[in-house]
C-alpha positions in Angstrom: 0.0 0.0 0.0 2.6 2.7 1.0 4.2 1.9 -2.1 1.1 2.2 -4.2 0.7 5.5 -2.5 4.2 6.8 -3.0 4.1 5.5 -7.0 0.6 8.2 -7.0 1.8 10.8 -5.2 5.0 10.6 -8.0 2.8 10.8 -11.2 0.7 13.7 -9.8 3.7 15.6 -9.5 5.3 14.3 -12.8 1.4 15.5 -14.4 1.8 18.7 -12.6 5.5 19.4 -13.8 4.6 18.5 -17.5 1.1 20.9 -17.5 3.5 23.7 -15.5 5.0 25.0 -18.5 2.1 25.7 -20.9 0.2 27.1 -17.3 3.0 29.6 -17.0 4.0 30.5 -20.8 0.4 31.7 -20.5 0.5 33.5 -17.6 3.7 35.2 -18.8 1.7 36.0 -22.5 -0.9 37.8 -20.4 1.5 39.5 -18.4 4.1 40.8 -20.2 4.3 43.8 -22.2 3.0 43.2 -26.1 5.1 44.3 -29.1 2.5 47.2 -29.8 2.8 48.8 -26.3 4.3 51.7 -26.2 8.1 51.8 -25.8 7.8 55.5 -24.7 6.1 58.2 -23.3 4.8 60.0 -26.6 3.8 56.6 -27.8 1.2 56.6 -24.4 -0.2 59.6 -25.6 -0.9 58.7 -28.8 -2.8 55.8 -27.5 -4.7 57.8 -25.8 -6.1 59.7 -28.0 -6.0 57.3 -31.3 -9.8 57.0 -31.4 -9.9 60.8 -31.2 -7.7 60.6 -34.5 -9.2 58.0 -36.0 -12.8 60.3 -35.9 -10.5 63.3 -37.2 -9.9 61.5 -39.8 -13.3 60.3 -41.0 -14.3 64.5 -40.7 -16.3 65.6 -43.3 -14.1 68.6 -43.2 -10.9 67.4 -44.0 -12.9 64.7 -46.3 -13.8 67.4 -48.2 -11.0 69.1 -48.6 -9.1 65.9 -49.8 -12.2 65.3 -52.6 -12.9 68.7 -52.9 -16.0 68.7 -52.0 -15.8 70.9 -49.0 -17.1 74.6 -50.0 -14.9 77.3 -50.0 -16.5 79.1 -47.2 -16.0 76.9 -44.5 -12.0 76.6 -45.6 -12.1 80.8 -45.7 -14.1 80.9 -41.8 -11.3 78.1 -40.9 -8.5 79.9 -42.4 -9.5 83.3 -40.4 -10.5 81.6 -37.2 -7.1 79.4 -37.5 -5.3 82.8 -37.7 -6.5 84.3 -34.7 -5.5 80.1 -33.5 -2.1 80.6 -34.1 -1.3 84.0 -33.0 -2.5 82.9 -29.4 -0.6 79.3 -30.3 2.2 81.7 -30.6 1.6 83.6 -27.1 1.1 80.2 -25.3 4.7 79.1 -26.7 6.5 82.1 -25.8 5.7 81.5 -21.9 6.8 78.2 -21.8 9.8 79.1 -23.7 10.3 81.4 -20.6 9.5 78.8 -18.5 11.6 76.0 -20.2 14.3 74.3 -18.0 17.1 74.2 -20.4 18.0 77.3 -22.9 18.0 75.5 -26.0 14.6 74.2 -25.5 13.6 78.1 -25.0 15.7 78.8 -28.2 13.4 76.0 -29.8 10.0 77.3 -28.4 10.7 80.9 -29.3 11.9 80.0 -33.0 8.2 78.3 -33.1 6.4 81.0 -32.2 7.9 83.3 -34.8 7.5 80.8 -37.3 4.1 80.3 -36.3 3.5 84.0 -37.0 5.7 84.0 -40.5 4.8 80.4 -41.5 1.6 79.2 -41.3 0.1 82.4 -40.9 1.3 84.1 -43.7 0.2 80.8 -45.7 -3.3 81.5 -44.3 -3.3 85.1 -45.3 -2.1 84.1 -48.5 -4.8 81.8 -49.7 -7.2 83.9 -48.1 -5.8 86.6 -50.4 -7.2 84.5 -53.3 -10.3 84.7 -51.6 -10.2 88.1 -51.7 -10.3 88.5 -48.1 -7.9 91.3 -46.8 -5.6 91.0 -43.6 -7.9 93.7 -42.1 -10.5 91.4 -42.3 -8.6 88.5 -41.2 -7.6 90.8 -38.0 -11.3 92.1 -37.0 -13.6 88.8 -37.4 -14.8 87.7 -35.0 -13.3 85.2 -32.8 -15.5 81.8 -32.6 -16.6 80.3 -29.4 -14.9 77.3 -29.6 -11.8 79.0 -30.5 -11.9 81.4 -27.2 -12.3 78.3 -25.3 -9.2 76.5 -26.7 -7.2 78.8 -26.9 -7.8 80.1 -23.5 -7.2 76.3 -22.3 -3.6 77.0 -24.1 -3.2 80.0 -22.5 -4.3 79.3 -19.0 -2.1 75.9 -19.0 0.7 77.8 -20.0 0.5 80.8 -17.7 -0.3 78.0 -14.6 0.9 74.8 -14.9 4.3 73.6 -15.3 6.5 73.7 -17.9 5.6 70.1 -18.1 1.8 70.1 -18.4 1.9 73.3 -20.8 3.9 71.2 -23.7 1.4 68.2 -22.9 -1.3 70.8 -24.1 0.4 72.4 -26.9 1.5 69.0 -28.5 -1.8 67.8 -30.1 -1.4 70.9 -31.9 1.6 70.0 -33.4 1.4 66.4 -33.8 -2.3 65.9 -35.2 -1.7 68.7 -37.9 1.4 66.1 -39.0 0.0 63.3 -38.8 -3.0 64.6 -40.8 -0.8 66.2 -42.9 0.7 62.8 -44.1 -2.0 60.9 -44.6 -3.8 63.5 -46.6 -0.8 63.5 -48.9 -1.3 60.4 -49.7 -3.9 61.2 -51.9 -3.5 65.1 -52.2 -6.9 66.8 -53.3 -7.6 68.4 -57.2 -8.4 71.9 -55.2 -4.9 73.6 -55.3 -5.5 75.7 -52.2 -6.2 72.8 -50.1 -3.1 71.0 -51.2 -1.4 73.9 -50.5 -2.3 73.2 -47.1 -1.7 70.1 -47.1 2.2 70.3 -48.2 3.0 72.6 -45.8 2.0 70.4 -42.5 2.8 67.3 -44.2 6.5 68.9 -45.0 10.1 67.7 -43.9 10.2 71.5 -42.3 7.4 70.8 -40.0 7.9 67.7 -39.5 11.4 68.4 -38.2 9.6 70.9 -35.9 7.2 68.2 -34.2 9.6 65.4 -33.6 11.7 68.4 -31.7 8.4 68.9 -29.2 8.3 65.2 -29.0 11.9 64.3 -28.0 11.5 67.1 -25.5 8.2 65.5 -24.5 9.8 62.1 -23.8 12.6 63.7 -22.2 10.2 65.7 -19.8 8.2 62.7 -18.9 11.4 60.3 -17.9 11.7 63.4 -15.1 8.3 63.7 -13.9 6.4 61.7 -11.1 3.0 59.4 -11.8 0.9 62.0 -10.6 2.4 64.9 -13.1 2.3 62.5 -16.3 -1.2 61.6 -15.4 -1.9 65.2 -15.6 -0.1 65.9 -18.9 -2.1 63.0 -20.2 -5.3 64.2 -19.0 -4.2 67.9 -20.7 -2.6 66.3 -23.8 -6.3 64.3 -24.1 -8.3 67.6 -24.0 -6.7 69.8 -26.1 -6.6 66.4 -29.1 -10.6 66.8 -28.3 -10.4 70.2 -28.8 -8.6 70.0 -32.3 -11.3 67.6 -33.3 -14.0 70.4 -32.7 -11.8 73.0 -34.5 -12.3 71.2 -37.4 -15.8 70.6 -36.5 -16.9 74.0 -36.0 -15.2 75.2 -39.3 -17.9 72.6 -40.5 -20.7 74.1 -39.2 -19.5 77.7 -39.3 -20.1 78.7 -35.9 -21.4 81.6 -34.4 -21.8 83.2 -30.9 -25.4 82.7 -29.9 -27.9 85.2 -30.4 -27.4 86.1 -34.0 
């Protein structure tokens, strides 16, 4: 008897040692990190907001400008409203440039609020022009609600937060416009005003420009705490949610309520 029990007891174990491999190779599959997590902090991010992008994307504004279907003006209200955008953009930048912990990454900052201002501005005025609309009318419309309310997010990050949390904010900026950019240039559009658009945030010069605000990103983040990159998530989520309703209210050309 004791030795029928002791021959038992040793093929349990033997059955136990032979299933333990499979058991913990699948435990280790659900465990470890997979191929298409992010390797670094900018990759999080754009995680986060990659349904956000996807929906950007599918807009029937930026649909329209790549078929040409999208009527001239909504592109003139978005071209004026993304003026007054950028000059603010451009205000936002210049205080974290003040704030920035290392000088070159002022020098950076600074450069990209005066090429915001020569740039893409002056790109905006220029098809505009072709419109027919003058910079004086550029400078006195009207800015949109959803354009105060952005742009004071920008604004009241960058004044407040850290130096941190401000980039976080002014990164979906950058980084959607590029990554829209390139996609759109895949196809290009017939309408030569909205390709015009098109090459200038899907161009090696901008580009260049983003991955800069990126490598500083991921260098800030490897220097913050949990608690400040959950923040610059949180901020870098609402202002991606707040590029989708730029587009959106160029779509719908939005006024302030009453008329």
């Amino acid at each position: 008897m004791p030795c029928r029990t002791t021959l038992l007891a040793l093929c349990l174990l033997a059955a136990l040692l032979l299933a333990a491999p499979a058991s913990v190779f699948a435990q280790s599959q659900a465990q470890s990190p997979a191929q298409s997590q992010p390797s670094n902090f900018t990759d999080e991010l754009w995680s986060e907001i990659q349904p956000i992008y996807s929906k950007t994307l599918e807009h029937p504004f930026l649909t329209g400008m790549a078929n040409g279907t999208l009527p001239q003006e909504n592109f003139q209200y978005y071209l004026i409203q993304d003026a007054h955008y950028l000059r603010r953009f451009s205000q936002a930048l210049r205080v974290l440039a003040a704030k920035a912990p290392r000088p070159e990454w002022s020098a950076t900052l600074n450069e990209h609020a005066a090429e915001t201002l020569q740039g893409e501005q002056q790109l905006h005025l220029s098809i505009g022009k072709t419109f027919g609309v003058t910079p004086e009318e550029f400078a006195s419309a009207t800015v949109a609600p959803l354009n105060t309310a952005y742009t004071n997010h920008l604004l009241a990050t960058a004044y407040s937060r850290p130096f941190a949390e401000g980039l976080a904010a002014l990164l979906p900026c950058y980084w959607i416009y590029w990554e829209v950019g390139k996609q759109m240039m895949k196809k290009g559009s017939q309408v030569p005003y909205y390709q015009r658009w098109i090459d200038q945030y899907a161009g090696e010069e901008y580009g260049q420009q983003v991955q800069a605000v990126l490598d500083m990103m991921n260098e800030l983040a490897a220097e913050q705490d949990a608690a400040s990159r959950q923040r610059m998530r949180q901020l870098f989520v609402t202002s991606a949610r707040y590029e989708w309703m730029f587009w959106d209210m160029a779509y719908r050309l939005e006024r302030w309520p009453p008329p």
